[in-house]
C-alpha positions in Angstrom: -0.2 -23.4 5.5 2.1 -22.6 8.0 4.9 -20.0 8.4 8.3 -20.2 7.6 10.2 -18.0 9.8 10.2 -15.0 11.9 12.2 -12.6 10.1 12.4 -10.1 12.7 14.0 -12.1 14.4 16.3 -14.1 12.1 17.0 -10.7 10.2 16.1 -7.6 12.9 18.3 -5.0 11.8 16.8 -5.1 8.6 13.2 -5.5 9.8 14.1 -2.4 12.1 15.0 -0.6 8.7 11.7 -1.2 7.4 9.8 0.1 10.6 12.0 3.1 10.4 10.7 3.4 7.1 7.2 2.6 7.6 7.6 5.5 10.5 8.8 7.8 8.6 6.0 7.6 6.5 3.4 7.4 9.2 4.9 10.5 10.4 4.9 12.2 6.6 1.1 14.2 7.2 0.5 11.7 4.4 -4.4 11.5 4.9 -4.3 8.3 7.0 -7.8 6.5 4.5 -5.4 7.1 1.4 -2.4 5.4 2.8 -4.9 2.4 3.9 -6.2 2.3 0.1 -2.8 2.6 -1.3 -1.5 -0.5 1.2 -5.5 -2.4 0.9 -4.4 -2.3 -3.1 -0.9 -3.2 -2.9 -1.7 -6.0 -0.4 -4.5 -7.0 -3.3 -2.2 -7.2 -6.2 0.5 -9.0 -4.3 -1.8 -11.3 -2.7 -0.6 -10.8 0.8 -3.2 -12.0 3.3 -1.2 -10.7 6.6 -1.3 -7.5 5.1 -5.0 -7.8 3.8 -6.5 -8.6 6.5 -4.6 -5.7 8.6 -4.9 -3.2 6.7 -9.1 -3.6 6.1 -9.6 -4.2 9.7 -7.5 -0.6 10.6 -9.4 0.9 7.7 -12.7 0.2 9.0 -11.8 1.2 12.2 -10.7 4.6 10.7 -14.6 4.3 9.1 -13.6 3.1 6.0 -16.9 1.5 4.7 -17.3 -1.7 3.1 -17.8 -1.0 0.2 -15.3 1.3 -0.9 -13.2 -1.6 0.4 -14.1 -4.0 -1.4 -14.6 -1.9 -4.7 -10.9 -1.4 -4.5 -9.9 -4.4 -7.0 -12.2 -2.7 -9.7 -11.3 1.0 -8.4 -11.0 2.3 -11.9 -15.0 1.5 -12.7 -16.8 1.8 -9.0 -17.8 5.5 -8.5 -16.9 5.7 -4.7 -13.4 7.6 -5.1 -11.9 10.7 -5.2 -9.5 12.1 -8.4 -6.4 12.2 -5.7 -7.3 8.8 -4.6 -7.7 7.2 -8.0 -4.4 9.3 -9.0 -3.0 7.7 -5.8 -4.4 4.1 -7.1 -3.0 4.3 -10.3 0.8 5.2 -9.2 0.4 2.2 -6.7 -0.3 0.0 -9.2 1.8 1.2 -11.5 4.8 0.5 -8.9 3.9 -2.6 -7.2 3.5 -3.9 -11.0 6.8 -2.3 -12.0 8.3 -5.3 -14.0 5.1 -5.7 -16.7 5.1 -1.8 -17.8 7.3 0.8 -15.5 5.5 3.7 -14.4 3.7 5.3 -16.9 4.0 9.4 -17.8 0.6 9.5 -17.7 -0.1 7.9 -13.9 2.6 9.5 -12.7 1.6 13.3 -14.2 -2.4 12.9 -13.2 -0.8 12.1 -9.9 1.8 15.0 -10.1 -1.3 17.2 -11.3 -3.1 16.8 -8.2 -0.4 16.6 -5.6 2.6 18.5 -4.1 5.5 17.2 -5.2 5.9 16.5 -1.5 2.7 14.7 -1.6 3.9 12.6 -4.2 7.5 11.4 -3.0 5.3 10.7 0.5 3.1 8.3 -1.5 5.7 6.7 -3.6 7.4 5.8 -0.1 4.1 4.7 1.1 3.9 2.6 -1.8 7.8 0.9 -1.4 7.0 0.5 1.9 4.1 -1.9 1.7 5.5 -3.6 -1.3 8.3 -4.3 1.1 6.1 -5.6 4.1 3.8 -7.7 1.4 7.2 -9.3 0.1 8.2 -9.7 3.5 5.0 -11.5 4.6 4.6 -13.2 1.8 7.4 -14.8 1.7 7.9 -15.5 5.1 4.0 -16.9 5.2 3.4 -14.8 8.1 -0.5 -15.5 8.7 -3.4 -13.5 9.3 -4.6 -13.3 12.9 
C-alpha cells in the first residue's frame, strides 16, 4: 500500500484547523493516559494504523503498559480500568460509531455521572478530534513509521 496524498499540504488551512483543534484539546487539563485510551480505541474501531501505531508508542512512553493496551478492544470484560476510563470508553465508542446507534442516554449519563460537565465536553472534543485525524489518515493512507 502506498499513500495517496499529503493533505497538509494539498489542503493546509484545513489541516491547520485540525491542529488548532487537536491543541486546544491538548491544552484542555484533559489526564494525558485517558486521552491516549480514548484516541488507542478510536484508532481501533476505525482501523487507522498511522494513528495506531502513534498513539501506543506515546502511550507506552507515558508508561502505559502492555497490557492495558492491548486489552483495550475487549475493554468492557478485562479488569485493568478505571469507572472514568470505561465511562470515557463507552462515549468514544459510542461517537466514533455514531451512524449504527447515536449516543446512547445511558453512555453518555454514566459518563456525565463521573465527570464535570467540563470534563465531558473536553472528551467529546478529544473524541471528534481523533475521529477527524483517523478519517484523515485513513483516507489519505498516510503510513505508519
Amino acid at each position: 500500500m502506498e499513500a495517496r496524498m499529503d493533505i497538509s499540504k494539498l489542503a493546509p488551512a484545513a489541516y491547520k484547523a485540525v491542529i488548532g483543534l487537536q491543541l486546544a484539546v491538548n491544552n484542555s487539563g484533559l489526564d494525558k493516559t485517558l486521552s491516549e485510551l480514548i484516541k488507542i480505541r478510536a484508532s481501533q474501531l476505525n482501523g487507522c494504523a498511522y494513528c495506531l501505531n502513534m498513539h501506543t508508542r506515546d502511550a507506552r512512553k507515558m508508561g502505559e503498559t502492555e497490557q492495558r493496551i492491548y486489552g483495550l478492544s475487549a475493554w468492557q470484560e478485562a479488569p485493568f480500568y478505571t469507572d472514568k476510563e470505561r465511562a470515557a470508553l463507552a462515549l468514544t465508542e459510542a461517537v466514533t460509531l455514531l451512524s449504527s446507534s447515536r449516543v446512547p442516554d445511558d453512555v453518555y449519563n454514566a459518563a456525565a455521572a463521573l465527570f464535570a460537565p467540563e470534563e465531558v465536553a473536553v472528551i467529546t472534543m478529544a473524541i471528534v478530534t481523533i475521529n477527524a485525524w483517523n478519517r484523515i489518515a485513513v483516507t489519505s493512507r498516510t503510513l505508519p513509521d
